[in-house]
DOLOMAR-304114 format. One line per 8 residues: for each residue z, x, y of N, C-alpha, C, O, CB. Coordinates in steps of 0.2 Angstrom, whole numbers, plus 5000, padded with zeros to 4 digits. Atoms other than C-alpha are relative to their C-alpha. Glycine has a CB too. Layout:
Z/X/Y/Z/X/Y/Z/X/Y/Z/X/Y/Z/X/Y | ...
//
This chain:
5000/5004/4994/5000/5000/5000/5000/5004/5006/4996/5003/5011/5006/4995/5000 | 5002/4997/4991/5003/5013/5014/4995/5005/5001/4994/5008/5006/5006/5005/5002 | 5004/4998/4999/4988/5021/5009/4995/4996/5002/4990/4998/5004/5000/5004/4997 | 5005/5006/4998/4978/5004/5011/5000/5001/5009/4995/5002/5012/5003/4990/4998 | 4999/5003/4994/4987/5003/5029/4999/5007/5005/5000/5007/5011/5007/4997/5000 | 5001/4993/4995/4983/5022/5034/4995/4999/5003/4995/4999/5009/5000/5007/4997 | 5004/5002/5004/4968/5017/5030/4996/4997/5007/4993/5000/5011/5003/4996/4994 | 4999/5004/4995/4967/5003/5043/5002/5002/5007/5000/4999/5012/5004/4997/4999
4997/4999/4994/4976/5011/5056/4994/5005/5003/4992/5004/5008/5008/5003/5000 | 5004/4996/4996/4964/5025/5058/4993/4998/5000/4989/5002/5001/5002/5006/4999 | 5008/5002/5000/4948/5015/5056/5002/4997/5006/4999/4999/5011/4996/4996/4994 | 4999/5003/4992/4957/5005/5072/5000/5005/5004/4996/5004/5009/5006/4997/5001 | 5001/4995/4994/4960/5020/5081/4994/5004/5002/4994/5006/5008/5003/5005/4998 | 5003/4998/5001/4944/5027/5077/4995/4997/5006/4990/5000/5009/4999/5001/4994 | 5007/5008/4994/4933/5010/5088/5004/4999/5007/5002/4994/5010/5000/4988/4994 | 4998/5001/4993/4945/5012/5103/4996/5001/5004/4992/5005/5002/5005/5003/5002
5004/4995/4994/4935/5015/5119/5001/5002/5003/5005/4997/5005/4995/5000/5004 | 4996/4995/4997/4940/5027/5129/5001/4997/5010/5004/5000/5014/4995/5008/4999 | 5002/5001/4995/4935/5017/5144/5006/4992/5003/5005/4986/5003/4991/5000/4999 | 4993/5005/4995/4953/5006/5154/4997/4995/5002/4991/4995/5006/5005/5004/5007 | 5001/5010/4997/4951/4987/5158/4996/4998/4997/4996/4992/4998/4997/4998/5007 | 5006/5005/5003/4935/4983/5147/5004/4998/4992/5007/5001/4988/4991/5006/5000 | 4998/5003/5006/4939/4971/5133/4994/5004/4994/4987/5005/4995/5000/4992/5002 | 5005/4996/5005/4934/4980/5115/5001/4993/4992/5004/4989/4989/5005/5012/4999
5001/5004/5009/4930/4974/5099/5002/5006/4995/5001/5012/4995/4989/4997/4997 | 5001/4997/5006/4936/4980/5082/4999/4997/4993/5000/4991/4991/5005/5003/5000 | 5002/5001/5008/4929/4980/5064/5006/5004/4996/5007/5010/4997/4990/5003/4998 | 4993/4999/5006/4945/4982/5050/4996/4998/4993/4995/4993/4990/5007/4993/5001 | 5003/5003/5005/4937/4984/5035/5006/5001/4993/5010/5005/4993/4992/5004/4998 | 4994/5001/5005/4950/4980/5021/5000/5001/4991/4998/4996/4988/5003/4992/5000 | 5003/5001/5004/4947/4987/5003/5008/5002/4993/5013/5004/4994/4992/5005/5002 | 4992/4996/5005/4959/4992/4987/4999/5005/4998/4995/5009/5001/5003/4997/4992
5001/4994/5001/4962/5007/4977/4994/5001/4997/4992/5007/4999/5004/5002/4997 | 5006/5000/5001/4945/5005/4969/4995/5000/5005/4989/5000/5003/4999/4997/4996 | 5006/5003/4995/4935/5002/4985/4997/4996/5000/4991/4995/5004/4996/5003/4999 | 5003/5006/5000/4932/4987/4982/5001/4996/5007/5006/4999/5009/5001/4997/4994 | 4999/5004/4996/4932/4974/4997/5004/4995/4997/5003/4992/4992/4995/4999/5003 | 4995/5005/5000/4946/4962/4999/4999/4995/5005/5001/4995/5011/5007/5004/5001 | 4999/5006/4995/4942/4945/5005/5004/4996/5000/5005/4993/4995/4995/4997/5000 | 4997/5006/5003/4952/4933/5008/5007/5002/5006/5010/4998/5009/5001/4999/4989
4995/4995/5001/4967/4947/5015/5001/4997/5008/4997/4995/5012/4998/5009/4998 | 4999/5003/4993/4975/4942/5031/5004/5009/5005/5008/5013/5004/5008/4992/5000 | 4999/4994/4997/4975/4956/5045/5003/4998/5006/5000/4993/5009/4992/5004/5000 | 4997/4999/4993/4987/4956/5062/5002/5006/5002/5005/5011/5000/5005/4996/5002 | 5001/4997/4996/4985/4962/5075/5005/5001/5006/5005/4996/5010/4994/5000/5002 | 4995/5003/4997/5002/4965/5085/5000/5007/5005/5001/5013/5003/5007/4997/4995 | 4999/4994/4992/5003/4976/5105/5007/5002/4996/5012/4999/4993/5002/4995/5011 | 4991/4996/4999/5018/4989/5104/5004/4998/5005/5009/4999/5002/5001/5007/5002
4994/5004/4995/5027/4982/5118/4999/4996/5002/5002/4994/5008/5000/5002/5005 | 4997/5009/4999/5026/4964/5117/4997/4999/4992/4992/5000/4991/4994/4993/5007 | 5002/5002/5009/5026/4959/5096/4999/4993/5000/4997/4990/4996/5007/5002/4992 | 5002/5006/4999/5026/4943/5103/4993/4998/4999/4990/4993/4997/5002/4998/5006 | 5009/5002/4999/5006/4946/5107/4997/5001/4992/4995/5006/4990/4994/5007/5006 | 5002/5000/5006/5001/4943/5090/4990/4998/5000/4987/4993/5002/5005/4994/4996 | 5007/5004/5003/4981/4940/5084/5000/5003/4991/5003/5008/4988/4992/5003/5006 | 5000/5001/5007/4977/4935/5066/4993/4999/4998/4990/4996/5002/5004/4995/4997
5006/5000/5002/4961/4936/5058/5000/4999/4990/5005/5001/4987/4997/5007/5004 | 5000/5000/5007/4957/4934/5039/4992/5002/4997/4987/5000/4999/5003/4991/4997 | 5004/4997/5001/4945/4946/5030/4993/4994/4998/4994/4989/4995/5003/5006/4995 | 5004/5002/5003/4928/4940/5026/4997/5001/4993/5001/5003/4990/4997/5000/5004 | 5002/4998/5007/4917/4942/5009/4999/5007/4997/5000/5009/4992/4995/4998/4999 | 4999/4993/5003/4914/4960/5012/5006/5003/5003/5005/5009/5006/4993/5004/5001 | 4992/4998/5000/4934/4963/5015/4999/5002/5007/5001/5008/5007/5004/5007/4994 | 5000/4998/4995/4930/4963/5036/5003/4996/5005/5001/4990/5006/4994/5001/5001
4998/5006/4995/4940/4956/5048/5000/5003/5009/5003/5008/5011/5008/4997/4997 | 5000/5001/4992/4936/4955/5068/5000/4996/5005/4999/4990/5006/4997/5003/5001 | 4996/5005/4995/4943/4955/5083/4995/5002/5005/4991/5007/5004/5009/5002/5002 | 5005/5002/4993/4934/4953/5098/5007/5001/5007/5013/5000/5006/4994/4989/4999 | 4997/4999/4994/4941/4955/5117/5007/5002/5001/5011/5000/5006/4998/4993/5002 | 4994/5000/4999/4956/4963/5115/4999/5007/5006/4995/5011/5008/5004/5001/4992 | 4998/4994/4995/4964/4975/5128/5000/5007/4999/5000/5008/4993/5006/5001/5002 | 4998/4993/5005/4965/4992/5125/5007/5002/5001/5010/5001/5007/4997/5007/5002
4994/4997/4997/4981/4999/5122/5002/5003/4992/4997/5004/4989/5007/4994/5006 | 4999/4999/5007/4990/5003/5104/5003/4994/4998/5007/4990/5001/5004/5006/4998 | 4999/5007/5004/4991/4990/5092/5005/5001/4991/5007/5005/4987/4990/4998/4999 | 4995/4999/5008/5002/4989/5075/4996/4995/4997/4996/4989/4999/5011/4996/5001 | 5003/5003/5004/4991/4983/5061/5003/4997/4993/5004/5002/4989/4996/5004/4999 | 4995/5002/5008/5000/4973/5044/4995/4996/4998/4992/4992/5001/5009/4995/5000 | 5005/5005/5005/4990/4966/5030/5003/4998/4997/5009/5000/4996/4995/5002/4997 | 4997/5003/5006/4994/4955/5016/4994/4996/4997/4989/4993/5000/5008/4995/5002
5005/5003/5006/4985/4949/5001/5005/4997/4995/5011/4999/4995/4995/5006/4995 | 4999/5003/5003/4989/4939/4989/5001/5004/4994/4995/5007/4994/4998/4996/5000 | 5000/4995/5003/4995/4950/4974/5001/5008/5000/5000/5013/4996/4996/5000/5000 | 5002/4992/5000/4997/4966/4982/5009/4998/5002/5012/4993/5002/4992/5004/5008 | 4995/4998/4999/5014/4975/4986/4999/5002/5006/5004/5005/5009/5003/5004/4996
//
């Protein structure tokens, strides 16, 4: 599991843009130990200094889930599936 979520974090980190005030999109692709894609898997998205700002998304068929218009800033990523630890 915390290698799923490393996983995550730095594919989020990776689609930041470098560029302050413009709303960014990211693509979270969600897969297991085999590589396979996990659809179905619910992905949030929660600011470091308000856990209140939550967004939620749930992966699509090929285990992708996105967010559109967020801020930039750092974000705290948690997944859960059904099955998984």
């Amino acid at each position: 599991m915390r290698t799923i979520l490393l996983l995550f974090f730095c594919a989020f980190l990776c689609s930041a843009c470098p560029y302050a005030g413009f709303s960014q999109s990211v693509n979270i692709t969600i897969k297991d130990s085999q590589r396979s894609p996990l659809a179905g898997a619910t992905v949030r998205l929660s600011e470091t200094g308000d856990s209140s700002k939550i967004v939620v998304d749930a992966t699509n068929t090929s285990g992708i889930a996105i967010f559109e218009k967020l801020k930039e800033g750092i974000y705290i990523v948690r997944v859960s599936y059904v099955g998984y630890q």
